[in-house]
C-alpha positions as CSV (number, residue, x, y, z in Angstrom):
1,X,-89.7,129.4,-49.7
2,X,-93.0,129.5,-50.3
3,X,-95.8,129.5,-47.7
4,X,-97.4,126.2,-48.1
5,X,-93.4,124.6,-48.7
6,X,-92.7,126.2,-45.3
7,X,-95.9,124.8,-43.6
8,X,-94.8,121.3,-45.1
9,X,-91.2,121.7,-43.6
10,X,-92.8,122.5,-39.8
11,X,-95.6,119.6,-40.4
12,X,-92.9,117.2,-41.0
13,X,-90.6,118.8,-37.8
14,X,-93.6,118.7,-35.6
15,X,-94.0,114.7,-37.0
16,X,-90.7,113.9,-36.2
17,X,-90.4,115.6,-32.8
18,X,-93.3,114.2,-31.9
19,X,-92.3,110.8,-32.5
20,X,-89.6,111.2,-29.7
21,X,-91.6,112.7,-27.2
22,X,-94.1,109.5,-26.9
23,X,-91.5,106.8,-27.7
24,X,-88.5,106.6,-24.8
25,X,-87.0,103.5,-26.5
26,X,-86.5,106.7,-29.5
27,X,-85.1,109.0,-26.7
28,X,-82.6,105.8,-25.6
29,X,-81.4,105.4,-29.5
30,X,-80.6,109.4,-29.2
31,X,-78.9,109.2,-26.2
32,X,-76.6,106.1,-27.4
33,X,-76.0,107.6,-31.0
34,X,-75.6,111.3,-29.2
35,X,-72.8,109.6,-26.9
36,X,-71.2,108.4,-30.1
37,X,-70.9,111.7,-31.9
38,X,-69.5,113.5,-28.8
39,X,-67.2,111.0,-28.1
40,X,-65.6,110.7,-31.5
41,X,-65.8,114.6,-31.6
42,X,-63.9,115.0,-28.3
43,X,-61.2,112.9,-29.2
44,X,-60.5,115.2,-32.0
45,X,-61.4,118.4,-29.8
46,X,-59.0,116.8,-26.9
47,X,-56.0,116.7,-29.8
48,X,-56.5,120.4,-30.6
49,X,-56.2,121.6,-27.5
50,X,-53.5,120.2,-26.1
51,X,-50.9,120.3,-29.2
52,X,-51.5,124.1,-29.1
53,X,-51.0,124.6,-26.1
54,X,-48.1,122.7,-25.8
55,X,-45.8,125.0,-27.4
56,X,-48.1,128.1,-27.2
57,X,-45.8,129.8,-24.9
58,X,-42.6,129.0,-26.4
59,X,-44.3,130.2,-29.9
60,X,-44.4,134.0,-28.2
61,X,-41.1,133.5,-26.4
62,X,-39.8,132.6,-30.4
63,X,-41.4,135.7,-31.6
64,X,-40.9,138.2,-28.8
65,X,-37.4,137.2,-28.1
66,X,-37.7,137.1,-24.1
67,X,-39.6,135.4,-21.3
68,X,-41.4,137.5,-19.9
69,X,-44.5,136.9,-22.1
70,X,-44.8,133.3,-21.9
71,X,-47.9,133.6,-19.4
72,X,-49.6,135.4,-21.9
73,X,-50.4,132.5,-24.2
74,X,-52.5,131.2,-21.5
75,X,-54.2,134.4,-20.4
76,X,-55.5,134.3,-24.1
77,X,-56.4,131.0,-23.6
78,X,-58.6,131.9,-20.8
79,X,-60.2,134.5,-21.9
80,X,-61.3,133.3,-25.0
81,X,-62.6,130.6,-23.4
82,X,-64.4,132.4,-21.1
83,X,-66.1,134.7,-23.9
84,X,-66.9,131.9,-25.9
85,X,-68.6,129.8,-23.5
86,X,-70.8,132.1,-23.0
87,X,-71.2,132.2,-26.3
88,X,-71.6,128.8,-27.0
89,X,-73.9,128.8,-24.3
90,X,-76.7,131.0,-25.1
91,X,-75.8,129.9,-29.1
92,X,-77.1,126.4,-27.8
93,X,-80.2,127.7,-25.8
94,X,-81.7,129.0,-29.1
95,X,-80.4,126.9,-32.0
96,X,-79.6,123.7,-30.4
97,X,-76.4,122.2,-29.4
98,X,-75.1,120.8,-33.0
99,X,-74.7,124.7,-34.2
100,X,-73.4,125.9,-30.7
101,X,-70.5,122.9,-30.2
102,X,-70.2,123.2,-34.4
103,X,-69.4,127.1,-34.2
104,X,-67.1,127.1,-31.1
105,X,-64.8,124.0,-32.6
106,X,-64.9,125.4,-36.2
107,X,-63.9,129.3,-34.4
108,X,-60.9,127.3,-32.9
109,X,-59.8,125.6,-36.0
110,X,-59.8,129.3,-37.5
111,X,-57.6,130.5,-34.3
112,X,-55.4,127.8,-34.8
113,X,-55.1,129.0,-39.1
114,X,-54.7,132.7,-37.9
115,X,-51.4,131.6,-34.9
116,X,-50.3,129.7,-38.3
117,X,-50.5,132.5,-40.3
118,X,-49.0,134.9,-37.6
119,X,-45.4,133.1,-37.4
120,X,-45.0,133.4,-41.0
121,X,-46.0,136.9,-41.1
122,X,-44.1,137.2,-38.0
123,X,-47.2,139.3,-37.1
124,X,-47.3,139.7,-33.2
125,X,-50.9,141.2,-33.5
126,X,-52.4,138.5,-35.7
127,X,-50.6,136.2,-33.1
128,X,-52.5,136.9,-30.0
129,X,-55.8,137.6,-31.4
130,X,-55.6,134.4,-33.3
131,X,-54.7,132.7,-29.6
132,X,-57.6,134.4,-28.4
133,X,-59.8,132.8,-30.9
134,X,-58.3,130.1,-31.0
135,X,-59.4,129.5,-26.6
136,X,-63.3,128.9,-28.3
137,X,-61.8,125.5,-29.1
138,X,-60.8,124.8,-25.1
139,X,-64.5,126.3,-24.3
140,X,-66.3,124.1,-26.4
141,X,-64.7,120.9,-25.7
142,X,-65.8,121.3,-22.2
143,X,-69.0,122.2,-23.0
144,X,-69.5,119.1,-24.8
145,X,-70.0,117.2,-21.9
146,X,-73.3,118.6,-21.4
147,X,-74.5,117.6,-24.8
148,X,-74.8,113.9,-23.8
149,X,-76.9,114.4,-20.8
150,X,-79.9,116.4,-22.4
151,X,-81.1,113.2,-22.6
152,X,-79.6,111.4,-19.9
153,X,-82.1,110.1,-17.3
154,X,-80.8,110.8,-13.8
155,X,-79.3,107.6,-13.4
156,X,-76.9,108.4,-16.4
157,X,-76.0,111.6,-16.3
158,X,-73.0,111.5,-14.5
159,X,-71.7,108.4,-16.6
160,X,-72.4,110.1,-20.1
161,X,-70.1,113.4,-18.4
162,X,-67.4,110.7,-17.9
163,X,-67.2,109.5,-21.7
164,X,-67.1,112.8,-23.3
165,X,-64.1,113.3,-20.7
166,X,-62.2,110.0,-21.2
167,X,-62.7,110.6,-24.7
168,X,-60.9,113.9,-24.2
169,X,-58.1,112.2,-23.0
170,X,-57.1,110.3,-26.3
171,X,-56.6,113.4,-28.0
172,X,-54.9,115.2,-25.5
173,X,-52.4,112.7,-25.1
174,X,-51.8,111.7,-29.0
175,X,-51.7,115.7,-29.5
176,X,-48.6,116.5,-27.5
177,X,-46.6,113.3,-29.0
178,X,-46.8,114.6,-32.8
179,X,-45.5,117.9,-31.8
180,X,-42.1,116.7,-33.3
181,X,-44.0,115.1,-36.2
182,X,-45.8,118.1,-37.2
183,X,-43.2,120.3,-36.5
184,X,-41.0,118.4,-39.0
185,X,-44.0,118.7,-41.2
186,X,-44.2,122.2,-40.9
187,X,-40.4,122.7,-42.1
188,X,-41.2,120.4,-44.8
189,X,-43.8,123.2,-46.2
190,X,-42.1,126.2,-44.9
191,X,-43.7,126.9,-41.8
192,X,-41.6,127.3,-38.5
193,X,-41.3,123.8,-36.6
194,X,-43.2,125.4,-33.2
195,X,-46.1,126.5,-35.7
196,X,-46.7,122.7,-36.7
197,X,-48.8,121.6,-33.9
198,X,-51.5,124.2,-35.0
199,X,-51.7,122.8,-37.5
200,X,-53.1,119.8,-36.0
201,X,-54.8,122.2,-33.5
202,X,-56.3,123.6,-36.9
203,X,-57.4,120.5,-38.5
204,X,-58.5,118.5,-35.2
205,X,-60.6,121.2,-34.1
206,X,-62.3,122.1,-37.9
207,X,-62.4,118.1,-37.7
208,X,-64.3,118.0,-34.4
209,X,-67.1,120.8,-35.8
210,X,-67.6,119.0,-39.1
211,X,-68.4,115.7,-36.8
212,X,-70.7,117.7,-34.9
213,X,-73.0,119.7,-37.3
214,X,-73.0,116.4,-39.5
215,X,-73.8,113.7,-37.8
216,X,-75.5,115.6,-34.5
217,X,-78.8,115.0,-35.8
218,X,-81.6,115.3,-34.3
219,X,-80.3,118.1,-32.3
220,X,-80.8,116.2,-28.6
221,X,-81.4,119.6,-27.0
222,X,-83.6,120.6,-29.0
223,X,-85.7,117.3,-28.7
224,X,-84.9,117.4,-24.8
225,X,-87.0,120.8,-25.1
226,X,-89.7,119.7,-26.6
227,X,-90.4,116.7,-24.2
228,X,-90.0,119.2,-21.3
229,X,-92.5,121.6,-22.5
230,X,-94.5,118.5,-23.6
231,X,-94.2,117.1,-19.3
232,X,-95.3,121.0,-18.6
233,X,-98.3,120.9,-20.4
234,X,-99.6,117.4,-18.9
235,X,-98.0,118.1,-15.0
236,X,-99.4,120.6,-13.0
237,X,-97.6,124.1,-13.9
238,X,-97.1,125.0,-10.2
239,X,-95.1,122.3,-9.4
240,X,-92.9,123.0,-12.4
241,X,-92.0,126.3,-11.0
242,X,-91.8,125.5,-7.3
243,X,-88.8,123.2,-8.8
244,X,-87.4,125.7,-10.7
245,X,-87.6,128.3,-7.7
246,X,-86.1,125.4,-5.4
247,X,-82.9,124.2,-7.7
248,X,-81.3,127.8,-7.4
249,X,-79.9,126.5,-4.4
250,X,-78.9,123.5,-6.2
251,X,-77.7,125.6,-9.4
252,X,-75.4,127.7,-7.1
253,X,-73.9,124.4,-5.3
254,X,-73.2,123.2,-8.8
255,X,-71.4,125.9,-9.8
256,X,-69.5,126.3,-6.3
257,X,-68.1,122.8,-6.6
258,X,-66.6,123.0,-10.2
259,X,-65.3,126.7,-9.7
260,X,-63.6,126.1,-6.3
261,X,-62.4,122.9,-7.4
262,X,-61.0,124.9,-10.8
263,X,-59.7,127.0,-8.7
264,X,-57.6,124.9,-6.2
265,X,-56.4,122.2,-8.7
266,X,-55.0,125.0,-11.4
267,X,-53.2,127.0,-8.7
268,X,-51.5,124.2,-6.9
269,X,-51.1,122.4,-10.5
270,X,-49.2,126.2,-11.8
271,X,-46.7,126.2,-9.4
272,X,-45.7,122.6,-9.1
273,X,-43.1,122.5,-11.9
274,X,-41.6,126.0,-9.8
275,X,-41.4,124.1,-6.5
276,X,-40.0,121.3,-8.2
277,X,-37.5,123.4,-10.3
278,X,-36.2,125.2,-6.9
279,X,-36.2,121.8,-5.3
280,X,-33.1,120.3,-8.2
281,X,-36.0,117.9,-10.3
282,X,-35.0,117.8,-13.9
283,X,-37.8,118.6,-16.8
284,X,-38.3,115.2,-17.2
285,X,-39.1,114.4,-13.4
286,X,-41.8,117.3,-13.8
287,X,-43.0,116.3,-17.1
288,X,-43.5,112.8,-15.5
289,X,-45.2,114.7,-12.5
290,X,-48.0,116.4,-14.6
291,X,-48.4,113.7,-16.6
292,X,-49.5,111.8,-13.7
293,X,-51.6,114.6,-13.0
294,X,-53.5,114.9,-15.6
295,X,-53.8,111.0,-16.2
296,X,-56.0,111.6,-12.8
297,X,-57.8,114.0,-14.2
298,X,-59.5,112.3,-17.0
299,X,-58.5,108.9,-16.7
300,X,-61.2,107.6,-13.4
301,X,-63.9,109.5,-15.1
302,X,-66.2,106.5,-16.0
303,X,-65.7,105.0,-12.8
304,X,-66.5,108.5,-11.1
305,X,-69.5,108.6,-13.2
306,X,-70.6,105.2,-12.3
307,X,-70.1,106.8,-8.5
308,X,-71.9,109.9,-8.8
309,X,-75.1,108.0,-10.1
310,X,-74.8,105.3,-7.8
311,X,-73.9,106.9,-4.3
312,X,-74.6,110.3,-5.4
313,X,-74.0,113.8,-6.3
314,X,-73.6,115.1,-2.7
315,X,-71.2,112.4,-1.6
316,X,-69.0,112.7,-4.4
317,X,-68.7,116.4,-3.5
318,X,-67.5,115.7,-0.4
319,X,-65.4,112.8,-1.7
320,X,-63.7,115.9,-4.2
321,X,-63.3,118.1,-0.6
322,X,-61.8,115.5,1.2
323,X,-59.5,114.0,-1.5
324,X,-58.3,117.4,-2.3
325,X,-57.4,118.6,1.3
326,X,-55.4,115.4,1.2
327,X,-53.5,116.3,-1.6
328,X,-52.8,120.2,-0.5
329,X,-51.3,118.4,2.8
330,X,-49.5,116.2,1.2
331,X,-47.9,118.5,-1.6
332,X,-46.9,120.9,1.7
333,X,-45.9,118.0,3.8
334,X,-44.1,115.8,2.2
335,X,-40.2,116.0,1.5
336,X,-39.9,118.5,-1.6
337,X,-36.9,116.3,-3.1
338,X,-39.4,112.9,-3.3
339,X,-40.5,112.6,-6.2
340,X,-42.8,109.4,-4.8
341,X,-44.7,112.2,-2.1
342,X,-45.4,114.4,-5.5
343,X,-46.5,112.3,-7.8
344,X,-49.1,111.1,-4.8
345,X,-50.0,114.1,-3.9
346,X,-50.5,115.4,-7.9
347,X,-52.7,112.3,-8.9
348,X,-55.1,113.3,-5.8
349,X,-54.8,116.8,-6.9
350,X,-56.2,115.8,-10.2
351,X,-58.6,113.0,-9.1
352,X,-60.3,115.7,-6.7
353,X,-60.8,117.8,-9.7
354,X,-62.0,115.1,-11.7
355,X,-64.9,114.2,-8.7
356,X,-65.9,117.8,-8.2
357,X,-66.2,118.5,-12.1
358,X,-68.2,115.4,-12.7
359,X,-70.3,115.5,-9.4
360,X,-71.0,119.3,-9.6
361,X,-71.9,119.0,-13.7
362,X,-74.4,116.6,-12.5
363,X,-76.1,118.7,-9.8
364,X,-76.6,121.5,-12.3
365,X,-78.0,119.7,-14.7
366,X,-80.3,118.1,-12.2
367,X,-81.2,121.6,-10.7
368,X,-81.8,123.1,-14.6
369,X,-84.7,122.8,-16.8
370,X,-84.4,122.4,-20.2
371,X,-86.0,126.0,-21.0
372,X,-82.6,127.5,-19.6
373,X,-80.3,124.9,-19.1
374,X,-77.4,125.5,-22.1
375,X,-77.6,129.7,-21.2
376,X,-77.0,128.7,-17.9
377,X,-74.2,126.1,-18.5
378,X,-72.2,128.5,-20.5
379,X,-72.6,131.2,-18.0
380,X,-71.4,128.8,-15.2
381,X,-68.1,127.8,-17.7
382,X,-67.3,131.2,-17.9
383,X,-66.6,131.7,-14.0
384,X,-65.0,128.2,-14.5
385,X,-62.7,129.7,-16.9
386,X,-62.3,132.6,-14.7
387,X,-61.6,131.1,-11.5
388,X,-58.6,129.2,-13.2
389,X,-57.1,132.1,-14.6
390,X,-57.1,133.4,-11.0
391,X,-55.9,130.4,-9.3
392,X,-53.0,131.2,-11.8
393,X,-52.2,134.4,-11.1
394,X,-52.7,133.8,-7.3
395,X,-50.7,131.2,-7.0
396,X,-47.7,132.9,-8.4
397,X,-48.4,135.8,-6.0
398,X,-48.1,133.5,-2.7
399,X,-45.8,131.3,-3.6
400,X,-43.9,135.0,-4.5
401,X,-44.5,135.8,-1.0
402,X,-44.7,133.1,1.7
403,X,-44.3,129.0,-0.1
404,X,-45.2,126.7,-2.1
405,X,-47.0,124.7,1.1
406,X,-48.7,127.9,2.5
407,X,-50.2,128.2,-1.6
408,X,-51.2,123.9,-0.6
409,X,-52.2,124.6,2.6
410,X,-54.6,127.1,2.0
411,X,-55.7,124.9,-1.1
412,X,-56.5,122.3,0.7
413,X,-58.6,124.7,3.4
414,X,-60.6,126.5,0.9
415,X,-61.6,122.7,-0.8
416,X,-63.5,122.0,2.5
417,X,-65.9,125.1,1.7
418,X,-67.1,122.7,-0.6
419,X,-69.1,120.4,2.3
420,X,-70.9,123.7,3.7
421,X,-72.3,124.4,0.3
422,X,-73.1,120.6,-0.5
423,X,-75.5,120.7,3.1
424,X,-76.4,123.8,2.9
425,X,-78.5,123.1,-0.9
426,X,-79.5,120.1,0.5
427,X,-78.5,118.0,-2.7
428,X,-78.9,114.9,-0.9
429,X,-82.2,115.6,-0.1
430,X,-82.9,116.8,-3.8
431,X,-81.6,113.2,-5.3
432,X,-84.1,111.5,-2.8
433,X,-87.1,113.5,-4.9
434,X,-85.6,113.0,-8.3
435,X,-85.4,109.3,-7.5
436,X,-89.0,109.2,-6.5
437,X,-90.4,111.4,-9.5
438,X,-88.7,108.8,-11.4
């Protein structure tokens, strides 16, 4: 390109750029159309994860011959994930969300081709480092909640995190139901039946990053950069970085609540289906069990967004403490043969989750400025991703050891760190200002 052509091309950026930084009823048509894309992209991204990981672990039981590397599929999972939200992350800080969410989704489509392309090789190799590519999908599709609130006023933050998750939830429902579909599909063209659902995992998730780096124009972080820097120049630069120097506190409480509320729900969550098995439940009763569960864990999210923005971040914290102690009480409590006390205490399980994940997304993206904001997400994912993992592994150990209600019990304790935290930043304090700057 020649020099002039190039100086044409950042002319006509600057112009359009421009035009959104002094025109919020533009910045309200990018919000609304932004909420569109990642909605329709998160239904696909929802279906990709779930129908691989549905038979993930009974793909490496096939091709191993024995059990004792079914938790392995899921150990991929997570680490993946965790290396590519990172990724994702600081991808986003520099290029803009559309290529960051476009390249995570589009790596977990190739994953999903690669765990195709290991069960007819019958490659054991190809087969895990395909799974471990194929967890960008699982990091991405979270981190597409964030895309919608770049430009999000206060007030809407919390509700445009609640539609990227319900929309999450169509896929990952439809996904697991055409596993017997696509695995008669897969016969059909001479793949093994327990390979089919990646490759739905494959197309869903190449589908999802097509959506993305298509129709996610203007990038709305990019644009939600430029108005920042644009505030910076007309505001008074020490106040900007008193802010920034104040909202640590903030970015840390953000990060406590979804970790610690990661943490609880997936180690409880893990050895439910145990308890229950030991307890004489059949598969069914368990499937019916988590399915409740995760029905709670997506399903209330508009209504817990509408919450969050309307009675607030630090009360919906509390409101994930409190409902999650509930459920670790329960789950130890209650009869182990009712499957009533379960299901109860499961749908709290995952509607404490669901209140801490959309409370504490919206207190880090209130306590981040847009010069940092998508690095810092991702790096906040990955301890997400982590702390699962290690409610995982946890979990098995005490349950190995003592019960399944001392692994509730002490659930449901270590939720209640989460009111200490929520004071100690003063978040309610924090939403006060950001009302009044607003």
């Amino acid at each position: 390109m020649l020099p002039k052509d190039r100086e044409k091309v950042l002319d006509t950026q600057s112009a359009w750029l421009q035009s959104y930084i002094v025109s919020s009823e533009k910045q309200q048509q990018l919000y609304k159309r932004t909420l569109i894309v990642i909605v329709i992209s998160q239904i696909f991204g929802g279906a990709g994860l779930a129908a691989g990981i549905t038979v993930g672990a009974l793909l490496a039981q096939n091709m191993l011959g024995t059990d004792s590397v079914t938790g392995i599929p899921t150990a991929l999972f997570t680490l993946g994930s965790a290396g590519a939200a990172l990724l994702v992350g600081r991808l986003s800080q520099r290029f803009g969300r559309r290529p960051g969410l476009a390249a995570g989704f589009l790596a977990g489509g190739i994953g999903a081709i690669g765990v195709v392309v290991s069960s007819l090789t019958n490659s054991i190799l190809l087969l895990f480092i395909s799974l471990l590519i194929y967890g960008a999908g699982t990091a991405t599709n979270l981190q597409a909640r964030y895309a919608g609130t770049d430009l999000a006023n206060p007030a809407q933050r919390a509700k445009a995190i609640s539609m990227a998750m319900v929309s999450t939830t169509f896929g990952a429902v439809a996904g697991p139901n055409q596993v017997d579909v696509m695995g008669e599909f897969a016969i059909s063209i001479g793949v093994p039946a327990l390979a089919g659902p990646f490759i739905l995992a494959a197309a869903a998730y190449l589908l999802a990053g097509f959506v993305l780096f298509i129709f996610l124009r203007p990038d709305p972080f990019i644009v939600a950069k430029e108005i920042s820097d644009a505030q910076s120049k007309t505001n008074h630069l020490e106040k900007s970085s008193n802010l920034l120097s104040i909202n640590r506190r903030g970015i840390f409480a953000g990060a406590a609540v979804m970790v610690l509320t990661q943490f609880v729900m997936i180690a409880i969550m893990t050895m439910t289906p145990i308890h229950m098995g030991h307890h004489g439940h059949a598969l069914n009763e368990v499937g019916l069990v988590i399915g409740f569960h995760i029905g709670a864990m997506f399903l209330p999210s508009l209504v817990t967004g509408f919450l969050v923005d309307k009675i607030g971040r630090a009360a919906m914290a509390i409101a994930s403490a409190v409902t999650l102690l509930a459920s670790g009480i329960l789950a130890a409590m209650g009869p182990a043969d009712s499957m009533a006390v379960l299901n109860i205490a499961l749908v709290l399980l995952g509607l404490g989750w669901n209140f801490g994940l959309i409370s504490g997304t919206a207190i880090l993206i209130d306590s981040t400025h847009a010069s940092t904001r998508a690095k810092t997400q991702g790096s906040i994912d990955v301890w997400i991703a982590l702390s699962g993992a290690l409610g995982g592994v946890i979990s098995g150990m005490v349950v190995a050891f003592s019960s399944y209600a001392a692994l509730s019990i002490a659930g449901a304790v270590l939720s209640l760190l989460l009111i200490p935290i929520v004071i100690w930043a003063g978040i309610h304090q924090k939403e006060k200002s950001i009302s009044a700057d607003d």
